[in-house]
C-alpha positions as CSV (number, residue, x, y, z in Angstrom):
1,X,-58.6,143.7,-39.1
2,X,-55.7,142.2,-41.4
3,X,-52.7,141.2,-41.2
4,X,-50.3,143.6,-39.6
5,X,-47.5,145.0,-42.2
6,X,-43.7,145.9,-41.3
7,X,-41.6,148.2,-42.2
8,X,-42.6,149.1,-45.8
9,X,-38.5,149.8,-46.9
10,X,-37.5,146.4,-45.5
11,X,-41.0,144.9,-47.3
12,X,-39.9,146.1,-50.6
13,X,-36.4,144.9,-50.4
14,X,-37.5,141.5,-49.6
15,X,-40.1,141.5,-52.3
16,X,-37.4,142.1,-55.3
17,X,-35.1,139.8,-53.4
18,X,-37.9,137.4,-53.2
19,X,-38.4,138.1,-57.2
20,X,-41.8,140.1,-56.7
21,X,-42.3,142.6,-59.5
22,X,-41.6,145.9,-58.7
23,X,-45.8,147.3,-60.2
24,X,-46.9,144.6,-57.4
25,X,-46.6,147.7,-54.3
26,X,-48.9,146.4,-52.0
27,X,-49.4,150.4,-50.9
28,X,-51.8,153.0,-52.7
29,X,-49.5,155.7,-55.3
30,X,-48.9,158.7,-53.4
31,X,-48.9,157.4,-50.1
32,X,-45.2,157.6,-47.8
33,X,-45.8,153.9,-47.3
34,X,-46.0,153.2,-51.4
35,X,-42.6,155.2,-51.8
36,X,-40.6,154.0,-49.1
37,X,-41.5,150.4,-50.6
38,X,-40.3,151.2,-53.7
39,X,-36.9,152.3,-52.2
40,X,-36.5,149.6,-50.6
41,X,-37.3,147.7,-53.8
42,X,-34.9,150.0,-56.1
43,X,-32.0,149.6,-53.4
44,X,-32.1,145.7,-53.4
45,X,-32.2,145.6,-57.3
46,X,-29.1,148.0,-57.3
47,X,-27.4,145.2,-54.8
48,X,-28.1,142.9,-57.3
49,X,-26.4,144.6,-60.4
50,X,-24.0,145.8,-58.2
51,X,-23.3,142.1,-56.9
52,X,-23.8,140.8,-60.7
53,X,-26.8,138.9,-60.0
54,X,-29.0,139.7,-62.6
55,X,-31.1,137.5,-64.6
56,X,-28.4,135.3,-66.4
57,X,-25.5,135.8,-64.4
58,X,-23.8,133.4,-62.0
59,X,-23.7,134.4,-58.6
């Protein structure tokens, strides 16, 4: 058996936070797990161009 996962929004938001590319999804395409990853991913990346912490920019 492997490792147990989390929630998958809260894994995707701490994947772009942690600068993980958003094609690495961990989940197979069509699955609820692969989407709700990938909104968890999309909504940290709008907190960072929100927050103007894009590549580039000072914090």
């Amino acid at each position: 058996m492997g490792p147990r996962r989390g929630d998958p929004t809260e894994e995707g938001r701490i994947a772009c936070e942690d600068g993980v590319p958003r094609s690495d999804c961990p989940y197979r395409l069509d699955t609820p797990e692969y989407r709700a990853w990938m909104e968890g991913w999309d909504e940290a990346e709008e907190v960072k161009v929100v927050g103007g912490e894009e590549e580039g920019e000072e914090p």
